[in-house]
N, C-alpha and C positions, 0 to 999 in steps of 0.2 A: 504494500500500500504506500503509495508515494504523498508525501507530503511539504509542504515551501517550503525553500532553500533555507528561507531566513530561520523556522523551525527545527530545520533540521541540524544545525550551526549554530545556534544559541544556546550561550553555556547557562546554568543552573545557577542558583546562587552556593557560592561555597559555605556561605552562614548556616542557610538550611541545610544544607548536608553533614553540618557537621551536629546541629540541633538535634538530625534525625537519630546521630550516635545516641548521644545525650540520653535521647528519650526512650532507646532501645534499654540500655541500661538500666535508664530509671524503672524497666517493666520490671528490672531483675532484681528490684530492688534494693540497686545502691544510690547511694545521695552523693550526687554530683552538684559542685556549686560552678553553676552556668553562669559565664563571665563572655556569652558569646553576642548574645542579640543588643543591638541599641532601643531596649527597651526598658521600661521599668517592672517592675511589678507593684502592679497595683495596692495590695495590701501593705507593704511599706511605704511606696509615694502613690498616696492617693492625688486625686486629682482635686482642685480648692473645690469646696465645703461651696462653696456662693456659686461658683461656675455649674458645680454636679445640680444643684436646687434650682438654679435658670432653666438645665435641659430638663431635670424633671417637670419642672412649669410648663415651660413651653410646648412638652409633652401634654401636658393636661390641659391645653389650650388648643390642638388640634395644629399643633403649628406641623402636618406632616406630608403638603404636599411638596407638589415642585419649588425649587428655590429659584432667584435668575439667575441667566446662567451665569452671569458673571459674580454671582453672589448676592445677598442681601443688602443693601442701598445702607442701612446701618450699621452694618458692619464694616464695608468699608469706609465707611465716616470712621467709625470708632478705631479704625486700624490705620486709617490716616492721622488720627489724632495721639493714637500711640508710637506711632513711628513718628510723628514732630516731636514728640515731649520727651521720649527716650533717647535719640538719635539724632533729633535735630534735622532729618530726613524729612521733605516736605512733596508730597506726591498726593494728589486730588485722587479723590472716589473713582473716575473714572482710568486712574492709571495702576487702579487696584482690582486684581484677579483673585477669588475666591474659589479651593478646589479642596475636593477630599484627601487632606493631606497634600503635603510637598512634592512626592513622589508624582504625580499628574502636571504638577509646575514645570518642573523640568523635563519630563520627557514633551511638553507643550512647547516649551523652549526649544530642543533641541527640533520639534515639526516647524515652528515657525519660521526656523533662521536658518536651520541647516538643509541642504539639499545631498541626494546622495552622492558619495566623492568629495565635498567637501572635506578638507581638514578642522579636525578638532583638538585642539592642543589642551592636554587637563596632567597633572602631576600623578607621581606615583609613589606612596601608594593615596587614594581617593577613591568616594563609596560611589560604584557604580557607571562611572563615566562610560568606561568599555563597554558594560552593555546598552546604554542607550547609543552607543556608536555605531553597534551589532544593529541596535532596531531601525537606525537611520538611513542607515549605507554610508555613513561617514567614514574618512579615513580617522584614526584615533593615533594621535603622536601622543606618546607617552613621556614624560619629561621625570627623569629620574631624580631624587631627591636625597638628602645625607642627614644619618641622625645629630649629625656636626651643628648643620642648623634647624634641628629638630623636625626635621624632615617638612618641613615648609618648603616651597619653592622659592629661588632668589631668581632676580633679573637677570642676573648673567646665566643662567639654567632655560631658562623661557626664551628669551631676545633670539637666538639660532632657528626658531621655530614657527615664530611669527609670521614670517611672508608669506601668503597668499593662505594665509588661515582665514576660516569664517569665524570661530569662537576659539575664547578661552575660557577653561570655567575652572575655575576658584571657589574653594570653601575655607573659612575663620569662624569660629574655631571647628577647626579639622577633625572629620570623622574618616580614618581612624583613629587619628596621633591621638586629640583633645589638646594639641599645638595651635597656635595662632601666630599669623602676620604682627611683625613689629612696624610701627609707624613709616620708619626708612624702607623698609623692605616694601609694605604695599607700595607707596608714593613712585618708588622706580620702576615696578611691575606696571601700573601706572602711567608711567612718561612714555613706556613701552609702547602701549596702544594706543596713546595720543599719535606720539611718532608715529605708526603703521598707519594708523587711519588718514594721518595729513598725507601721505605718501600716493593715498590712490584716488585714483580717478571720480569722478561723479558718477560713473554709469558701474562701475565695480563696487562690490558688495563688503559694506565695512568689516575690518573685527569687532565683532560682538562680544562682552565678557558678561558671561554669567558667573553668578552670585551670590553663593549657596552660604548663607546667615544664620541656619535653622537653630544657629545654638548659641548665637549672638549672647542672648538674654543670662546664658550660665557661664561667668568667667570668674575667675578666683583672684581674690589678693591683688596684686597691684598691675594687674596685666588687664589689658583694657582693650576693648575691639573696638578694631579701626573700619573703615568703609572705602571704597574709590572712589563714591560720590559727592562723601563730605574731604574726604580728600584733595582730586581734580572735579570740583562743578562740570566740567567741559565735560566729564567723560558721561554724563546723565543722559545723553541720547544712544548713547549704547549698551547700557547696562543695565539684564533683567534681576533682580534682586528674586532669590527664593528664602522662604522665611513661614511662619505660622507658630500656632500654640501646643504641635503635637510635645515638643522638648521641654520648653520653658515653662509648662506648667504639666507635667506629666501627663499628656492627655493625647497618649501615641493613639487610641483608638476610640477615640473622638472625631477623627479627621477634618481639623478645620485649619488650614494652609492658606498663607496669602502669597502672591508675587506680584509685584512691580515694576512699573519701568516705564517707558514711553508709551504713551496711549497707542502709537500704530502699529505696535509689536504687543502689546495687552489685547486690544482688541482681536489680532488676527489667533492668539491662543484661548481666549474665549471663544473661539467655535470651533476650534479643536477641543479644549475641555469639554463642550458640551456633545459634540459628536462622539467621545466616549463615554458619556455620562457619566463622568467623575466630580461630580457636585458635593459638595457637602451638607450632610441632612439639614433641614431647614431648621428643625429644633435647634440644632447644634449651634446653627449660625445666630440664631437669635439669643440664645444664653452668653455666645464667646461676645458678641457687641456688646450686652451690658455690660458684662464684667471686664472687659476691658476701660471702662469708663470708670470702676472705680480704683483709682492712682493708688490708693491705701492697703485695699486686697489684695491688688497685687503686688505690690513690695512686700509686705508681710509675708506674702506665698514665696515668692521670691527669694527671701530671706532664708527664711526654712529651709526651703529644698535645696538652695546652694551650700549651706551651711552641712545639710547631711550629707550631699552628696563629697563636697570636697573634704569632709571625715572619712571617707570610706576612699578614694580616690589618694590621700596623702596616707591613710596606714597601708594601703598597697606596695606604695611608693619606698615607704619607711621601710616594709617589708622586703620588698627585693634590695634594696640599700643594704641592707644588712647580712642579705645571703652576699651581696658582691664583697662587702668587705671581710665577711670568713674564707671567705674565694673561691666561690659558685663561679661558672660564668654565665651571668646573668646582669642586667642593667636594665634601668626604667630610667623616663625622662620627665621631670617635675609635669606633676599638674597643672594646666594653664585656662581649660576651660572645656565644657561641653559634658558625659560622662565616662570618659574615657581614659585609659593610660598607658601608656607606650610604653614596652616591654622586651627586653632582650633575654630569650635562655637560648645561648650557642651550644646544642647537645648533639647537632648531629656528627654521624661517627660513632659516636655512641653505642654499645649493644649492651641491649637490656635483662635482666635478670634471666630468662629465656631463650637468650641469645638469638633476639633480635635485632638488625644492624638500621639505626635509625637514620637513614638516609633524607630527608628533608624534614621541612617545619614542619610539614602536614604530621610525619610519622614521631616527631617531638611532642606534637596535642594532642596526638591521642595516646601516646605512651603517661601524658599525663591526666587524661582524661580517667582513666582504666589504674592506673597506679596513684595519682592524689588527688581521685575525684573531683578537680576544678578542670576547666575549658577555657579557654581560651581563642582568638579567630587566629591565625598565621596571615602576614600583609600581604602574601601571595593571593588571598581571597580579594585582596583591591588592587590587582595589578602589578604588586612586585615578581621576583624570579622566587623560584620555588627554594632556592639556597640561602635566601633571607632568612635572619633568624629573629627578626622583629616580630611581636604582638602585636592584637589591641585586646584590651581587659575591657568588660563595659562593666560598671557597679552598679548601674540602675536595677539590676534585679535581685542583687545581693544587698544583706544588713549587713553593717559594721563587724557585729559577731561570726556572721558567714566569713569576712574578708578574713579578722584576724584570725580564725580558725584555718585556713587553710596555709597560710604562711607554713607553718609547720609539714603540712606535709607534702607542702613541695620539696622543702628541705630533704624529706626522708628517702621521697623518689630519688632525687637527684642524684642523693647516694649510691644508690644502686646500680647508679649507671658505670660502666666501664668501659 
């Protein structure tokens, strides 16, 4: 039975794959602490108390038919008004796209701008780029990145890559690091695009930079997200902003996503959103517009949840700190922002108790999966080489007590290894 090229050729997520381990186990009844999904779990981060009581309202008010497609006319009021007060970002209702989740943002993004063969130049490692370039027919340059500088992309890593690209797409703070852009670094990336864009013709198609923000709202300690927009004003006509409340207020399956940008490129992705019928429930939309109007609620929520999450995100931290200095080889790179933490165990080579020869990162998580019941993603899942021996940790689904409880036995795996 023959089936389209592009199905037949499009890879899987390696998250779920490795989820599906996970879950096999867990039928077996071991307790594995899952450090792999960018999600949270609910029963530790609930989602705010006043947002959950809007969609039960809004429920009980019949709010359940179609939404527009471009979203609720209040809500995006109320998400223009949150993006001026927050960010100092100043984008009209009409230059605000409303979708079920971010995930519709972007690949809307990449229907809008991209044509197939077009180059798309995105870093590695980053969530997902590859495969929306698989769904586009886009070429996908991959720009390789160094834990040196925390695996962020610099200008001089991009600039080689730029001519005759349609997009670049950027994410602060980074999923999968939970690294972010320092101020000099965006601003050059930056002059990058000004440059290319003055260089081409009126009838040639700019570079466009997408602008994946989704975690803006969680940054730790004195690290502070930057933007291109408030950065180079000029760069506002080419750049779509992706962003929404699935992160910043734990409310991953809630699906309410906003993006932004110039109204002629918003517009042309609002009939694409809505030709896939990726809307976001009307309830939904009319709880997140109130509560986004209250400045109060949400800083309070805000508080909280950065406060636990960067608890559990710095004893991780502190954790493999500790194995590197009894002399593991193992390293993590400070928490910076988002739920995430960047993680080095260099163990392949290794054979394991069993005398099995751990030949990449993949065969390092699951030797840890299976020997100290935690999980972990390998950066090969976002585009790096299979001989990387970098992590991502997410903590959203793990408590405090989960993280420091497994510290230990990673420790005890590790040893085993010869």
């Amino acid at each position: 039975m023959k089936i389209s090229v592009l199905a037949e050729n499009l890879s899987g997520s390696e998250i779920i794959k490795i989820a599906g381990e996970i879950n096999e186990l867990k039928k077996q009844g071991q307790n594995i602490a899952n450090l792999t999904i960018g999600d949270f779990d609910s029963n530790v981060y609930p989602i705010p108390t006043e947002l959950k009581d809007g969609i039960i309202d809004a429920y009980n008010h019949n709010q359940t038919n179609y939404p527009p497609a471009d979203g609720m006319l209040n809500l995006r009021e109320s998400v223009s008004a949150f993006l001026k007060n927050r960010m100092g970002l100043e984008y009209a209702a009409n230059q605000i796209l409303i979708s079920g989740g971010s995930r519709p943002l972007i690949y809307s993004t990449y229907l809008a701008l991209v044509d197939p063969g077009d180059k798309v130049v995105f870093p590695t490692p980053s969530w997902n780029n590859n495969h929306y370039c698989d769904l586009t027919g886009a070429e996908a340059i991959l720009v390789e990145t160094r834990p040196e500088n925390n695996f962020m992309p610099t200008a001089d890593e991009i600039a080689p890559h730029l001519k005759g690209a349609t997009m670049l797409a950027l994410c602060s703070p980074l999923n999968p690091t939970g690294t972010m852009f320092g101020k000099k670094d965006l601003e050059e990336i930056c002059d990058l695009v000004i440059a290319e864009n003055k260089s081409r013709s009126a009838d040639e198609k700019p570079l466009y930079l997408l602008y994946d923000q989704i975690y803006s709202q969680l940054t730790f300690g004195e690290y502070q997200h930057y933007d291109p927009v408030t950065l180079r004003p000029e760069l506002k006509d080419y750049t779509v902003f992706i962003d929404g409340g699935s992160k910043c207020f734990a409310a991953t399956g809630v699906r309410v996503g906003w993006g932004f940008g110039p109204a002629f490129i918003v517009n042309n992705m609002k009939a694409i959103v809505g030709h896939m019928g990726a809307w976001s429930p009307k309830a939904e939309q009319v709880a997140m517009a109130k509560y986004l109007e209250n400045e109060t609620d949400v800083n309070t929520y805000l508080d909280h949840l950065k406060g636990n999450i960067q608890a559990s995100l710095s004893t991780l931290h502190q954790g493999f700190q500790a194995l590197k200095a009894d002399g593991f080889s193992v390293d993590s790179i400070e928490p910076m922002g988002a739920i995430y933490l960047t993680i080095k165990i260099d163990y392949t080579g290794k054979t394991t108790p069993d005398g099995k020869i751990l030949s990449n990162s993949a065969d390092v998580n699951f030797y840890l999966i299976k020997e100290a019941g935690v999980a972990f993603v390998p950066f090969s899942a976002f585009g790096t080489g299979e001989e990387v021996t970098w992590f991502r940790a997410s903590v959203g689904a793990s408590t405090l007590a989960d993280i420091q409880q497994m510290i230990p036995r990673i420790r005890e795996a590790l040893i085993k290894l010869k």
